[in-house]
PDB file with one MODEL, atoms N, CA, C and O in Angstrom:
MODEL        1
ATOM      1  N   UNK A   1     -18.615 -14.737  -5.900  1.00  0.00           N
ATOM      2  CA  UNK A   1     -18.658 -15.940  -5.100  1.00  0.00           C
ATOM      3  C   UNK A   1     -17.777 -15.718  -3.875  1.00  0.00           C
ATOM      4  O   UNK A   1     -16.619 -15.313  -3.973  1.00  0.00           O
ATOM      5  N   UNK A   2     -18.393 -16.010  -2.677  1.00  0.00           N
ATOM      6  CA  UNK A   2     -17.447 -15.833  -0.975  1.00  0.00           C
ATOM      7  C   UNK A   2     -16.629 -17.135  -1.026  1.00  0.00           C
ATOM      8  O   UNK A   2     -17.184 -18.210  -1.256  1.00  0.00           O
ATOM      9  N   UNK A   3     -15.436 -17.042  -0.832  1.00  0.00           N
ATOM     10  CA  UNK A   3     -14.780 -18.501  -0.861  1.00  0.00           C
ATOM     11  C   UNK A   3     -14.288 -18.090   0.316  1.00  0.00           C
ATOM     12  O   UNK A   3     -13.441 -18.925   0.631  1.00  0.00           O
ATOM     13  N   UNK A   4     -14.342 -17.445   0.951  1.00  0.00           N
ATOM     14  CA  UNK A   4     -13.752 -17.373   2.422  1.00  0.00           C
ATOM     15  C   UNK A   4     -14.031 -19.008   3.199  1.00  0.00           C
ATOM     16  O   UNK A   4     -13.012 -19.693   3.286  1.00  0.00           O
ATOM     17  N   UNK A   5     -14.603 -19.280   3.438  1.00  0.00           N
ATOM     18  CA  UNK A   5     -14.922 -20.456   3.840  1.00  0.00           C
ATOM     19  C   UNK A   5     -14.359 -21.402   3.444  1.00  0.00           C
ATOM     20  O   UNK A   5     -14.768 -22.478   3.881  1.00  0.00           O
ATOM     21  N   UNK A   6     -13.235 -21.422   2.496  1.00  0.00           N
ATOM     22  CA  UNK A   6     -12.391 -22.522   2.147  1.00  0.00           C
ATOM     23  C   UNK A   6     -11.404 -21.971   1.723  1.00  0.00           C
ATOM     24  O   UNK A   6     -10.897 -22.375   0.677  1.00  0.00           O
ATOM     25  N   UNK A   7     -10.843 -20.854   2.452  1.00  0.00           N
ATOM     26  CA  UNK A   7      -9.275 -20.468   2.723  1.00  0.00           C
ATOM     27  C   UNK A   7      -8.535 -21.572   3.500  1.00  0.00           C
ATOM     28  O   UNK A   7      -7.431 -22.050   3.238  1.00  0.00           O
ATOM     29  N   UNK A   8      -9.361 -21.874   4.500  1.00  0.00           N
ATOM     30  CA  UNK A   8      -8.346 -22.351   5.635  1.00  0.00           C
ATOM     31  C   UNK A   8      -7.886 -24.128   5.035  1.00  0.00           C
ATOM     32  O   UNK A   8      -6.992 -24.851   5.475  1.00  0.00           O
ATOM     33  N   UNK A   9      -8.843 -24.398   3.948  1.00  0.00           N
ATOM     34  CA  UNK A   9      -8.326 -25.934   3.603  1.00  0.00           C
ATOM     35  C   UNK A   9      -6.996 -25.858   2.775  1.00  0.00           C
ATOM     36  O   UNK A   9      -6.158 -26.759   2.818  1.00  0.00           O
ATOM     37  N   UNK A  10      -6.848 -24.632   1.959  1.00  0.00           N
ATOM     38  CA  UNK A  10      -5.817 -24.570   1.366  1.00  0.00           C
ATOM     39  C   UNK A  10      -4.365 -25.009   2.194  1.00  0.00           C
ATOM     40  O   UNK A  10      -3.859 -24.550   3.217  1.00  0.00           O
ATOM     41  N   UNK A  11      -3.945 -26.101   1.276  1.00  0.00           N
ATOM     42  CA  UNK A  11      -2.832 -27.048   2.020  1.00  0.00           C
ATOM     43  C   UNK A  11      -1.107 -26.443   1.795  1.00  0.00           C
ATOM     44  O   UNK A  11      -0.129 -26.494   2.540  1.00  0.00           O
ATOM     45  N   UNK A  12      -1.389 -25.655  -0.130  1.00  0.00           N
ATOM     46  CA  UNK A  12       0.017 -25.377  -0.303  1.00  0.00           C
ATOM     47  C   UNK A  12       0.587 -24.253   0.519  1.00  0.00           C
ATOM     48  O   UNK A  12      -0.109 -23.394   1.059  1.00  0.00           O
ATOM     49  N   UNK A  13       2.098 -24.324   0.586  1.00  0.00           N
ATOM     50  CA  UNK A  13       2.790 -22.506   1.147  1.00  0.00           C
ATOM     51  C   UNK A  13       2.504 -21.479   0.044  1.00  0.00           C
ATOM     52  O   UNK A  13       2.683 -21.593  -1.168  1.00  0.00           O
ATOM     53  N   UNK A  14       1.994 -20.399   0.783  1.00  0.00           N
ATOM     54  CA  UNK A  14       1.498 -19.270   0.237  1.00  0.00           C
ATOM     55  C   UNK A  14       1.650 -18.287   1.285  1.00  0.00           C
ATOM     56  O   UNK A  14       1.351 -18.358   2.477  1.00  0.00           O
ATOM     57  N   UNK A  15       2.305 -17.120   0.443  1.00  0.00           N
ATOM     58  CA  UNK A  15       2.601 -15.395   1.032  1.00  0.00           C
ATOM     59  C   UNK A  15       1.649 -14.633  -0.127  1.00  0.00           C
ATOM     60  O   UNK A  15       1.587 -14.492  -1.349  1.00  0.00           O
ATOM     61  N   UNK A  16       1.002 -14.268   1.018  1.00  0.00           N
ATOM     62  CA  UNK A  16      -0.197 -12.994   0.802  1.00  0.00           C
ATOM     63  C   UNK A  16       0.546 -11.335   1.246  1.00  0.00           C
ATOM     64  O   UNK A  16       1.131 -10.981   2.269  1.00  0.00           O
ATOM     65  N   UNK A  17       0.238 -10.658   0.093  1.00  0.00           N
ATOM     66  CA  UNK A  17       0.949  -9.707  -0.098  1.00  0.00           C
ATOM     67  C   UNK A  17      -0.452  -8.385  -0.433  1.00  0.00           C
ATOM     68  O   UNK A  17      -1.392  -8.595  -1.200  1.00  0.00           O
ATOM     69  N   UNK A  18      -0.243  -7.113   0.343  1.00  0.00           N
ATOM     70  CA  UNK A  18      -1.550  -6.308   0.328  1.00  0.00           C
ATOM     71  C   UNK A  18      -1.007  -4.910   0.769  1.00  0.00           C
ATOM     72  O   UNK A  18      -0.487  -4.536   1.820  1.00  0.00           O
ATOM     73  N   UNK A  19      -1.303  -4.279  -0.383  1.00  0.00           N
ATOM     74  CA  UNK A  19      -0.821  -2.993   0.081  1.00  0.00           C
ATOM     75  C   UNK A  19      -1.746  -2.073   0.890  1.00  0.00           C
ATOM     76  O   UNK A  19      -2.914  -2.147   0.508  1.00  0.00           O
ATOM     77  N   UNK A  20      -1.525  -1.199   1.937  1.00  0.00           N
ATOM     78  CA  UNK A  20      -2.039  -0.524   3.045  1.00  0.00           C
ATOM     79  C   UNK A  20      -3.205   0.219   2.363  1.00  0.00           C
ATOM     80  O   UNK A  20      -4.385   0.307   2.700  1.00  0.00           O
ATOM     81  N   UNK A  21      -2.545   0.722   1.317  1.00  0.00           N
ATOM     82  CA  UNK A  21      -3.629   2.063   0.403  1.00  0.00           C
ATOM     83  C   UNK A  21      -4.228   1.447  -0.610  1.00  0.00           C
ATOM     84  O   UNK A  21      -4.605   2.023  -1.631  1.00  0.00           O
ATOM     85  N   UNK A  22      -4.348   0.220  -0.374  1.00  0.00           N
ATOM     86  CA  UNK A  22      -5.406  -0.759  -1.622  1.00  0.00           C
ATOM     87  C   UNK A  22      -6.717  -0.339  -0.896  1.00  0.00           C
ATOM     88  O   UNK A  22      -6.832  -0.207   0.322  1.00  0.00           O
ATOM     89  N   UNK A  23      -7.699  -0.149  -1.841  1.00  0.00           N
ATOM     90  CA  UNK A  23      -8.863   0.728  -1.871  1.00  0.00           C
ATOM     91  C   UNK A  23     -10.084  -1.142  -2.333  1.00  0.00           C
ATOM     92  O   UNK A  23     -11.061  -1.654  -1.786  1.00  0.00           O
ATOM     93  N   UNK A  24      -9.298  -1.477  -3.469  1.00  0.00           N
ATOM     94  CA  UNK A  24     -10.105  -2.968  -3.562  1.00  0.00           C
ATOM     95  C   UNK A  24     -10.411  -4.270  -2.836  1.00  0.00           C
ATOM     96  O   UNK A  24     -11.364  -5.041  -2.949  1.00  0.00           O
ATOM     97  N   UNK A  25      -9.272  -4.299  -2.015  1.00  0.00           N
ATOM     98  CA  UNK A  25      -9.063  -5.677  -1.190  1.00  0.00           C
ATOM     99  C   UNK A  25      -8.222  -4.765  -0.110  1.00  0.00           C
ATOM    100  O   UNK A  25      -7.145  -4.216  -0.342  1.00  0.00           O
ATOM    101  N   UNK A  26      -9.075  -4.721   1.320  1.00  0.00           N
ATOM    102  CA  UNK A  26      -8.609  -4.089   2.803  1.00  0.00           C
ATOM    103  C   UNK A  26      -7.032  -5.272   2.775  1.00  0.00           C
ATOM    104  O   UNK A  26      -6.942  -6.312   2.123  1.00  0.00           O
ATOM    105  N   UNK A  27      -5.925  -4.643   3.731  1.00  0.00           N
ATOM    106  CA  UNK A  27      -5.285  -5.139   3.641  1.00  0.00           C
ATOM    107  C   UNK A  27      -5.761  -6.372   4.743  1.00  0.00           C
ATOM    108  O   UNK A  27      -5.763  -7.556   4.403  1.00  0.00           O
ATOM    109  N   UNK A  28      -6.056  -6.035   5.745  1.00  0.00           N
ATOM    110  CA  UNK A  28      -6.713  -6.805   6.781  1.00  0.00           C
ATOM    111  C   UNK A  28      -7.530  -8.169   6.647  1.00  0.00           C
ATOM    112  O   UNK A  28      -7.737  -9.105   7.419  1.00  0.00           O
ATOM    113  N   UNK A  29      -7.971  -7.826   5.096  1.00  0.00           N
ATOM    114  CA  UNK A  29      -9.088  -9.334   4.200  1.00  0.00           C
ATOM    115  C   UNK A  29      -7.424 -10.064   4.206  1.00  0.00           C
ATOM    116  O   UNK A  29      -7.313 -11.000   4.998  1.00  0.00           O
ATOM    117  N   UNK A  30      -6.627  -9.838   3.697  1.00  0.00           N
ATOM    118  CA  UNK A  30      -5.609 -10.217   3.176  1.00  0.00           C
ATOM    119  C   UNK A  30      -4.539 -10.994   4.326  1.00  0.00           C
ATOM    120  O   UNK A  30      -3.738 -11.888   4.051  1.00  0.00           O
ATOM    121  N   UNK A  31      -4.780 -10.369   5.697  1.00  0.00           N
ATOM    122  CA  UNK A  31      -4.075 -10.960   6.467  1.00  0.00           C
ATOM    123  C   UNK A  31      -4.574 -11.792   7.814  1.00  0.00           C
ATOM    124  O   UNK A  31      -3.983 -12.193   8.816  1.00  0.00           O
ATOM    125  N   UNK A  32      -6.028 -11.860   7.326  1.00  0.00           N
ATOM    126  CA  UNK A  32      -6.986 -12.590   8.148  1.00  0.00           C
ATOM    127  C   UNK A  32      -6.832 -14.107   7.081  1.00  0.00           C
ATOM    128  O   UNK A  32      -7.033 -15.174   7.659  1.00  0.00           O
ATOM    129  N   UNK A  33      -6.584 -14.138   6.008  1.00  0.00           N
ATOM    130  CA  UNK A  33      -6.958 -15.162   4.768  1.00  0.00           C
ATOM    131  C   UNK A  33      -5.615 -15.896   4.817  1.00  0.00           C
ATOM    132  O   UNK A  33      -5.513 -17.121   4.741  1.00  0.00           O
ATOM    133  N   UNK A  34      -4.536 -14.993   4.957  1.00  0.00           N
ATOM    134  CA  UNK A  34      -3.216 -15.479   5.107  1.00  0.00           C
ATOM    135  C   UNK A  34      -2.927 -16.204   6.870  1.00  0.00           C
ATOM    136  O   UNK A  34      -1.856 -16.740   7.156  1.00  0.00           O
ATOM    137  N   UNK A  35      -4.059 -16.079   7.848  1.00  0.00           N
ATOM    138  CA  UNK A  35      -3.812 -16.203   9.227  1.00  0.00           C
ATOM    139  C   UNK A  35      -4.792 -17.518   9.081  1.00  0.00           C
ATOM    140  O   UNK A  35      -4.669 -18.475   9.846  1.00  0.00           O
ATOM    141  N   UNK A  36      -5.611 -17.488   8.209  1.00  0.00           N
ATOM    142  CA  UNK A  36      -6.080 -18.557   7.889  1.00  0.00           C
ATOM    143  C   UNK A  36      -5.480 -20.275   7.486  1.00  0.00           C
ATOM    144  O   UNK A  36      -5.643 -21.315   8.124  1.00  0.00           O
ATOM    145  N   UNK A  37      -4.862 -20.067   6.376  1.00  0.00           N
ATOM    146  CA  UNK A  37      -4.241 -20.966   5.994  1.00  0.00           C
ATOM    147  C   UNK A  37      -2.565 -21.312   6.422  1.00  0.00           C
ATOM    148  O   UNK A  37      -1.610 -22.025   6.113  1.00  0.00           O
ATOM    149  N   UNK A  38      -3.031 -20.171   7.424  1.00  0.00           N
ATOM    150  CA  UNK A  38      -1.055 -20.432   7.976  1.00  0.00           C
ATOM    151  C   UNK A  38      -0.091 -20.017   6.508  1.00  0.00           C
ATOM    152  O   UNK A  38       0.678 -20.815   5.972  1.00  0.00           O
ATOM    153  N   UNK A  39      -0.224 -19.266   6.254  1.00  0.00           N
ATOM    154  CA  UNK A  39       1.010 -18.200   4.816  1.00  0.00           C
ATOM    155  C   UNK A  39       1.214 -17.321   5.895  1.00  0.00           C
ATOM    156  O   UNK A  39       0.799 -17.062   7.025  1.00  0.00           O
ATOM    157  N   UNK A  40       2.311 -16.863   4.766  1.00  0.00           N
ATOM    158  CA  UNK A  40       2.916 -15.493   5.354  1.00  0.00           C
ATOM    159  C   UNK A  40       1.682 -14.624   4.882  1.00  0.00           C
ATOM    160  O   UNK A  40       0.589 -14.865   4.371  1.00  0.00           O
ATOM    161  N   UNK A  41       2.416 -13.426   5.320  1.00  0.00           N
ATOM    162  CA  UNK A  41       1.854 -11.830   4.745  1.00  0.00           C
ATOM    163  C   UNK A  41       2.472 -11.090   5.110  1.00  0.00           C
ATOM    164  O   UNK A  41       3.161 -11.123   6.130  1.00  0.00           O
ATOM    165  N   UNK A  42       2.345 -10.200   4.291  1.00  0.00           N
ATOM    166  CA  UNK A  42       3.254  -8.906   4.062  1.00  0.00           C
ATOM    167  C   UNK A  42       2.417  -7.759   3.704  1.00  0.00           C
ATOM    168  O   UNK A  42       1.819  -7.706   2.629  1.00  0.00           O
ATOM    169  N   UNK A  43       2.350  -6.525   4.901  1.00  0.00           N
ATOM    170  CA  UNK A  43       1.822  -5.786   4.312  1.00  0.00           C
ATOM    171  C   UNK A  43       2.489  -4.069   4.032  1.00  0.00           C
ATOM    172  O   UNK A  43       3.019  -3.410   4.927  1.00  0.00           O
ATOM    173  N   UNK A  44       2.251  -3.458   2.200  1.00  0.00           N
ATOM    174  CA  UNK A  44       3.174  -2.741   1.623  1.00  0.00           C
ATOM    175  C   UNK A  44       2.748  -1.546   2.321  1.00  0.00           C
ATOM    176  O   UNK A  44       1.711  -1.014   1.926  1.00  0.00           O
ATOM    177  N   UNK A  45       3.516  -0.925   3.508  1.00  0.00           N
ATOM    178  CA  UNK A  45       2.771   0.333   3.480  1.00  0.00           C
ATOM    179  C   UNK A  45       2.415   1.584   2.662  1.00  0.00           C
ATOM    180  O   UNK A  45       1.383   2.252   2.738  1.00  0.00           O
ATOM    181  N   UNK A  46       3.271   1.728   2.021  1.00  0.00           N
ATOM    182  CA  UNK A  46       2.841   2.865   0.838  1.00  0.00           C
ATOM    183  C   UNK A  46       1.904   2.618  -0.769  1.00  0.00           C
ATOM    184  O   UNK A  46       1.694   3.388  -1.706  1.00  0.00           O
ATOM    185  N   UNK A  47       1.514   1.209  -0.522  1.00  0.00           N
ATOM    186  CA  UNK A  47       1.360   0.472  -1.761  1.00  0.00           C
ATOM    187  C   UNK A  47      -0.153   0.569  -1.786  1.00  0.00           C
ATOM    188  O   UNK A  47      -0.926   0.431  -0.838  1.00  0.00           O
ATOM    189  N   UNK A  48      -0.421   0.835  -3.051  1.00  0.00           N
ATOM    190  CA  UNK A  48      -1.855   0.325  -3.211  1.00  0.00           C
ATOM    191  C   UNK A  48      -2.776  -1.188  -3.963  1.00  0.00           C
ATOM    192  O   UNK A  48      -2.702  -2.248  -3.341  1.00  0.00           O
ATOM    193  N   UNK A  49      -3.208  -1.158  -4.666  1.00  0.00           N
ATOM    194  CA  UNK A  49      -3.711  -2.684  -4.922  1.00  0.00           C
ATOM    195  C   UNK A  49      -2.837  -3.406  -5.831  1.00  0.00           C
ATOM    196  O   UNK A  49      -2.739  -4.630  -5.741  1.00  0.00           O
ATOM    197  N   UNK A  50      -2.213  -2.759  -6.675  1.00  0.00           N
ATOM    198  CA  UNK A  50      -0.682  -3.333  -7.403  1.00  0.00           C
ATOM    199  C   UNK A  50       0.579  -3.204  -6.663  1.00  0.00           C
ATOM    200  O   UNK A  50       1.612  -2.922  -7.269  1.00  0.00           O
ATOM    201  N   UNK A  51       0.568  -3.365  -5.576  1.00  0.00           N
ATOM    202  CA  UNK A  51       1.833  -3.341  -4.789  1.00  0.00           C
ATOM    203  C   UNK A  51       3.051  -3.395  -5.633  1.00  0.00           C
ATOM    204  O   UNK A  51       3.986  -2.633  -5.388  1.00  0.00           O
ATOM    205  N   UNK A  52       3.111  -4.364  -6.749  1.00  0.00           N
ATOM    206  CA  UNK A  52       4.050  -4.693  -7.454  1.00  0.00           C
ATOM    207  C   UNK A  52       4.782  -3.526  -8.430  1.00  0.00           C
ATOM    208  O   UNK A  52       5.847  -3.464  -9.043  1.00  0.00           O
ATOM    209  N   UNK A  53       3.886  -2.839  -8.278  1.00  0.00           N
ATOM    210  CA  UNK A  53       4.343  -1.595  -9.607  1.00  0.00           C
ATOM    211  C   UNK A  53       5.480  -0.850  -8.810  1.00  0.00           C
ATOM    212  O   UNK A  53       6.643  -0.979  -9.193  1.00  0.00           O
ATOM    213  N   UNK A  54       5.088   0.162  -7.383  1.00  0.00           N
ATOM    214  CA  UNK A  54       5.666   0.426  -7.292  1.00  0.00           C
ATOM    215  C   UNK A  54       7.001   0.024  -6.475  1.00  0.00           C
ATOM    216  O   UNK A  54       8.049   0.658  -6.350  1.00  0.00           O
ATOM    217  N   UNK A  55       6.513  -1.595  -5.812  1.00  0.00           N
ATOM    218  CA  UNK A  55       7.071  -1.615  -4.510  1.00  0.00           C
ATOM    219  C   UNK A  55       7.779  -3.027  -4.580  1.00  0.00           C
ATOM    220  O   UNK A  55       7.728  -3.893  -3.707  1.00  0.00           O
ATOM    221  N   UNK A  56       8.584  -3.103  -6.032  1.00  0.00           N
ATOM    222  CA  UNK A  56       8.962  -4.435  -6.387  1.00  0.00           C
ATOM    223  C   UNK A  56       9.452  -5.173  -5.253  1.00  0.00           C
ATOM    224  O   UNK A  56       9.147  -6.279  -4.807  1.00  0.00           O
ATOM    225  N   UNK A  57      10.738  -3.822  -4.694  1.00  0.00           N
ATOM    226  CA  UNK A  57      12.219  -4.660  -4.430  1.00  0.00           C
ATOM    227  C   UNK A  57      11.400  -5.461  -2.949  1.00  0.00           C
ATOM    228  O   UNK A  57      11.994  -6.377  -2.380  1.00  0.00           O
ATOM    229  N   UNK A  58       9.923  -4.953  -2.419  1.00  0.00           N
ATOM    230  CA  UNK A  58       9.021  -5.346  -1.376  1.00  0.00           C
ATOM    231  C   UNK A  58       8.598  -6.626  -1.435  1.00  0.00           C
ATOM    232  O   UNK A  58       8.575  -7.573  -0.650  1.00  0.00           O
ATOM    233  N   UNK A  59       8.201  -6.390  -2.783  1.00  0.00           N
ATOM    234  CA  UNK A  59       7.525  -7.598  -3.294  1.00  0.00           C
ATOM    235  C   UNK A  59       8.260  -8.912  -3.157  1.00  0.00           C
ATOM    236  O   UNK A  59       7.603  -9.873  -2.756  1.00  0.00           O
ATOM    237  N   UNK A  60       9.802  -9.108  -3.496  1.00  0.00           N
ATOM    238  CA  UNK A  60      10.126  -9.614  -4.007  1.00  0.00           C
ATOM    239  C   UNK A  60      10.825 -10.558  -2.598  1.00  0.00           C
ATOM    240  O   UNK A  60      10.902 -11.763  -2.357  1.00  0.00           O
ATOM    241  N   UNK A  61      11.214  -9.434  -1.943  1.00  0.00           N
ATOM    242  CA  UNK A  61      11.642 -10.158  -0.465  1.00  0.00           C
ATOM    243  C   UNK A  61      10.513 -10.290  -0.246  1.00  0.00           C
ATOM    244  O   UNK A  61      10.798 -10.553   0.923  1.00  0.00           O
ATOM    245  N   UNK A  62       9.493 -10.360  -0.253  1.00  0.00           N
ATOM    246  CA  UNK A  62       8.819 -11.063   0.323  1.00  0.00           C
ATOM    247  C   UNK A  62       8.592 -12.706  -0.071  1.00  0.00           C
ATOM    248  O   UNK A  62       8.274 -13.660   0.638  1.00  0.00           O
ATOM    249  N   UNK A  63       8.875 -12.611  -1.412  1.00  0.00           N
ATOM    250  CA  UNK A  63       8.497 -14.048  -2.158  1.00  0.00           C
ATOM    251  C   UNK A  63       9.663 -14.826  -1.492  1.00  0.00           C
ATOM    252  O   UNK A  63       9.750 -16.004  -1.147  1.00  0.00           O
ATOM    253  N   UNK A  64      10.338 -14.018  -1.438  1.00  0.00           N
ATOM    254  CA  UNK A  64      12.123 -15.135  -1.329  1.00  0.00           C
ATOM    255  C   UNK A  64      11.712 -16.373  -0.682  1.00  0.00           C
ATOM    256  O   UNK A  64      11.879 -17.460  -1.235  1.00  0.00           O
ATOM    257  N   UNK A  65      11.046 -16.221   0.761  1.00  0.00           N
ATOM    258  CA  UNK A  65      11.043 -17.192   1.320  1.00  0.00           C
ATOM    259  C   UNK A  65      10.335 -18.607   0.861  1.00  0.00           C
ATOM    260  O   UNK A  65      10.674 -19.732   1.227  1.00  0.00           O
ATOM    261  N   UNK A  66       9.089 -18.202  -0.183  1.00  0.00           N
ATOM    262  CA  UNK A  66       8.576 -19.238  -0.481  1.00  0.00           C
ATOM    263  C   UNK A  66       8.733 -19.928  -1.504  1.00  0.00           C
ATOM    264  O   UNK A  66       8.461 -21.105  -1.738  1.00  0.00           O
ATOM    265  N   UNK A  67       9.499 -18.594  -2.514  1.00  0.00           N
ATOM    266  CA  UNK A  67      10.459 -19.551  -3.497  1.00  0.00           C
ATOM    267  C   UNK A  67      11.323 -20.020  -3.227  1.00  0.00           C
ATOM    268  O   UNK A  67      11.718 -20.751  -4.136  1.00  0.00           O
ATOM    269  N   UNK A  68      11.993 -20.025  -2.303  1.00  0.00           N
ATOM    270  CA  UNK A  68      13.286 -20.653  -1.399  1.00  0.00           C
ATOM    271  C   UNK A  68      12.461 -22.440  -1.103  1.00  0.00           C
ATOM    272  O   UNK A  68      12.826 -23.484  -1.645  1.00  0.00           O
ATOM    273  N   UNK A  69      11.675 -22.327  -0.412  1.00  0.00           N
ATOM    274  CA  UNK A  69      10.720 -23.402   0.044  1.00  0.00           C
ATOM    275  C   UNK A  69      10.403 -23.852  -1.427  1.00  0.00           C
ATOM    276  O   UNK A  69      10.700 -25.039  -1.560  1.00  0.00           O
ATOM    277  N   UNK A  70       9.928 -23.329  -2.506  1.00  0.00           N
ATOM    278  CA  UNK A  70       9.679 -24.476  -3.306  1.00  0.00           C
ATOM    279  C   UNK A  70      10.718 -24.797  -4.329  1.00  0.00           C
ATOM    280  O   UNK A  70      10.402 -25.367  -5.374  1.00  0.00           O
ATOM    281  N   UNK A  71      11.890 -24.466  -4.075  1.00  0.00           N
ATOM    282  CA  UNK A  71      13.083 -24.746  -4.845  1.00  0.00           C
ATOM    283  C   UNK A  71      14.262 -25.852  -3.960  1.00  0.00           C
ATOM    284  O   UNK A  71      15.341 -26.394  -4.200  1.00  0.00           O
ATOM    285  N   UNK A  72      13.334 -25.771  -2.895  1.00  0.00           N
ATOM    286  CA  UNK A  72      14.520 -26.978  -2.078  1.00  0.00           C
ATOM    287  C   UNK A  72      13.976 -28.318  -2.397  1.00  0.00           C
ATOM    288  O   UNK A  72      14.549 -29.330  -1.990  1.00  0.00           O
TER     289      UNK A  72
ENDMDL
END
């Protein structure tokens, strides 16, 4: 199913996170979707579609800000 077409209604804060060497999801889907709904993005350069495995301490600053935002 294309849900592209109802990225941009999405109302909550959201950081989109996409690693460079992801082979499944271009990082570019990822920061067109995030340019969409007004989120951040972050993209891992050495990372591939689990960014998280190798590229925590990346990952994680990246969240800060929006767990910061939903903890105030």
């Amino acid at each position: 199913v294309d849900l592209r077409g109802r990225v941009a209604g999405l109302t909550q804060p959201s950081t989109w996170i996409a690693g460079a060497r992801d082979r499944l999801v271009p990082w570019a889907a990822m920061a067109w979707a995030a340019e969409q709904c007004e989120g951040a993005f972050t993209r891992v350069e050495h990372a591939g579609h689990a960014a998280f495995l190798g590229f925590a301490e990346t990952v994680v600053a990246a969240l800060q800000p929006l767990l910061q935002e939903a903890a105030a």
